[in-house]
C-alpha positions in Angstrom: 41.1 4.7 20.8 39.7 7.8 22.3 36.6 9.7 21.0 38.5 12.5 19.6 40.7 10.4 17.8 38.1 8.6 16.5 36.2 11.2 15.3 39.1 13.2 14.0 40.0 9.7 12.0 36.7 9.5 10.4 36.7 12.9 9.3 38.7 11.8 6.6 36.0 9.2 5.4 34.9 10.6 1.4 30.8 11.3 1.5 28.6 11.0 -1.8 29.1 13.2 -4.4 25.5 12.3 -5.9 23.4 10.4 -3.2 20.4 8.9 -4.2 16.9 10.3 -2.8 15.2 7.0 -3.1 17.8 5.3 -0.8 17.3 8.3 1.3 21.6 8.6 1.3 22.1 10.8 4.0 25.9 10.2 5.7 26.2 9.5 9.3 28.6 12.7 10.0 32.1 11.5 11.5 30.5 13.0 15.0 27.1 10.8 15.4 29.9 8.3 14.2 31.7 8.7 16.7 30.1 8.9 19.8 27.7 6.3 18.2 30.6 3.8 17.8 33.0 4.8 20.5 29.7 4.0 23.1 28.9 0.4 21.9 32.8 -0.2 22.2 33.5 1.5 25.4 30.3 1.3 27.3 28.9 -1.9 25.9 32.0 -3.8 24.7 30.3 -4.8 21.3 33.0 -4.2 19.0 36.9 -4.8 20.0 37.1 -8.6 18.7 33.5 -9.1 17.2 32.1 -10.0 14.3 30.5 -6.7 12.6 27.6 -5.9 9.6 27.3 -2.5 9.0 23.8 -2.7 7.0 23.2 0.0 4.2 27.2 0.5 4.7 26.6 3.8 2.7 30.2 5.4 2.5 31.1 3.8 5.4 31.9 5.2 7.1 30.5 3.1 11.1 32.3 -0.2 8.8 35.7 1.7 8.7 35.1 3.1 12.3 34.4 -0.3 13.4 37.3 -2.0 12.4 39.6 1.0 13.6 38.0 0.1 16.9 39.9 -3.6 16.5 36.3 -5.8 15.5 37.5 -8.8 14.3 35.7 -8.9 10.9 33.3 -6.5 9.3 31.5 -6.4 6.6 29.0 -3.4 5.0 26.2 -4.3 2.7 24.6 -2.1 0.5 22.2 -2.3 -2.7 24.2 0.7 -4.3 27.2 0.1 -6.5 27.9 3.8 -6.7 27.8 4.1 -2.4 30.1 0.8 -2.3 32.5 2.2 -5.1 32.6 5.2 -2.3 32.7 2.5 0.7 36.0 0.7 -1.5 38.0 3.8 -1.8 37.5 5.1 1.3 38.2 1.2 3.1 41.3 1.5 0.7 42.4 4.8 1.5 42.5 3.9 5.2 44.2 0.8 4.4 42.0 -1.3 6.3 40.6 -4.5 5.7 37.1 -4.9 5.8 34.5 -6.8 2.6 31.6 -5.1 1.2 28.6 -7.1 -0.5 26.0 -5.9 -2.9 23.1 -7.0 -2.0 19.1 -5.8 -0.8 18.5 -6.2 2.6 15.5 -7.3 1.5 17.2 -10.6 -0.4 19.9 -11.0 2.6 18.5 -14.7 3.3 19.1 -15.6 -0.2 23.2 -14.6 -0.2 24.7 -17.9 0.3 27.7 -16.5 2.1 25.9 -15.4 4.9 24.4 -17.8 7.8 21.6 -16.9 9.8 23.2 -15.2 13.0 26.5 -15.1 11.9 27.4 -11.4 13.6 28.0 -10.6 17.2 27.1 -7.2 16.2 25.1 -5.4 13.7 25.5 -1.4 13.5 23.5 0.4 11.0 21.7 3.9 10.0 18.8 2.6 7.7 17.0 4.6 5.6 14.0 6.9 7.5 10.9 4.4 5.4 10.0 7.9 4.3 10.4 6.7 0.1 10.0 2.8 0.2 7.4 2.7 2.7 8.5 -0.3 5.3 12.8 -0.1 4.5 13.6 0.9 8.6 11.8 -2.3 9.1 12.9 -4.2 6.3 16.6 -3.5 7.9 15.6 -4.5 11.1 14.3 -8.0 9.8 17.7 -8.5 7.9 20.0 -7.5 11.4 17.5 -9.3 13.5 18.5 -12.5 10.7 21.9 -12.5 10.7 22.7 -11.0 14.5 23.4 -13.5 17.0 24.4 -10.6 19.5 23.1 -6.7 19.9 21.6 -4.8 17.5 22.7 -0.8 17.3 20.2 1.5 14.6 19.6 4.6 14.1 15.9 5.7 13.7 13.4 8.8 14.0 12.3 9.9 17.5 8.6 9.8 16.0 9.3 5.5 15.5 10.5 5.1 18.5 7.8 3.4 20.0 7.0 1.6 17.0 10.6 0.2 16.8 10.3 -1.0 20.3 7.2 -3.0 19.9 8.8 -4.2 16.7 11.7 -5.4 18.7 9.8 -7.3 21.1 7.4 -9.3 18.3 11.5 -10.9 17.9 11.6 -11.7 21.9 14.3 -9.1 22.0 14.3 -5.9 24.4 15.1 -2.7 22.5 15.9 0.3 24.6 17.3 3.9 23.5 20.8 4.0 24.0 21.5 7.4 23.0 19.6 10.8 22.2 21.4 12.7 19.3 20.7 15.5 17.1 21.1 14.4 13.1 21.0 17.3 11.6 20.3 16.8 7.6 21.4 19.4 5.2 19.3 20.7 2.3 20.7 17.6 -0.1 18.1 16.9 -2.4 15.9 19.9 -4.6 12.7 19.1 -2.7 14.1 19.8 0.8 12.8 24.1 1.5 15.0 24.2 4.8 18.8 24.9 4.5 19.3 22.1 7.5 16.8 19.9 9.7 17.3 18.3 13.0 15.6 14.8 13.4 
């Protein structure tokens, strides 16, 4: 699938009505999606007949782009009912088939369903860390558990470096695939700007 299609596709992907500031819900827009997804398929051949997570699956929106990219199985995990009642109707509206678990990344060792590195792939945007101190990290311990393959996140420029060393206390190599602007609308009543670039 090309990357217009793609993106054009996941343009139609529903967003939260009400996201949650403490889960920090702020949607991957369809074009980070996009380019994020169409890159490991194209450029890195992660995706096309593997095995996917899509951690904090949100509304999700990488899930649904995932398996229209052909992965063999995927799966999104989430602690929120309300984001994976959104993840259901949206997975339903595209008539695609793909689970969704409720569970904290946290507990991910304890779900009996899940074997430790049971995913060729594991594609997430985790939450910044910015209200529970430690979640980026908490998410990279759950992908780093149940990925037997790559790894794709999405984090802060200012935990970059942080993220790499964190990487390599797993004897894994974490590089920066990709540079791209996320810019966050005004979302929650605390945020003064009208948008925010991170």
């Amino acid at each position: 699938m090309k990357l217009k299609q793609l993106e054009s596709n996941l343009q139609d992907v529903e967003v939260f009505e009400n996201p949650k500031v403490k889960w920090e819900q702020y949607p991957t827009t369809p074009h980070i999606a996009a380019r994020m997804l169409h890159t490991i398929h194209q450029v890195y051949d992660d995706i096309k007949g593997k095995t996917i997570c899509d951690l904090g699956v949100g509304c999700g929106i990488l899930g649904i782009g995932s398996v229209l990219l052909e992965s063999s199985y995927t799966v999104g995990i989430d602690i929120d009912p309300t984001a994976l009642s959104v993840a259901r109707r949206n997975v339903d509206d595209f008539e695609i088939s793909m689970d969704l678990i409720q569970c904290d990344v946290r507990h991910l060792k304890n779900l009996f369903c899940l074997k430790k590195r049971s995913f060729d792939t594991v594609i997430m945007n985790p939450p910044f860390g910015t209200k529970i101190h430690g979640i980026d990290i908490a998410f990279l311990d759950a992908a780093f558990d149940i990925c037997c393959g790559t790894i794709y996140s999405l984090h802060k420029r200012s935990t970059r470096e942080y993220i790499i060393r964190k990487a390599k206390d797993y004897g894994a190599k974490a590089s920066v695939v990709a540079e791209l602007s996320f810019d966050i609308p005004k979302t929650f009543r605390f945020h003064k700007q009208k948008s925010v670039d991170i």
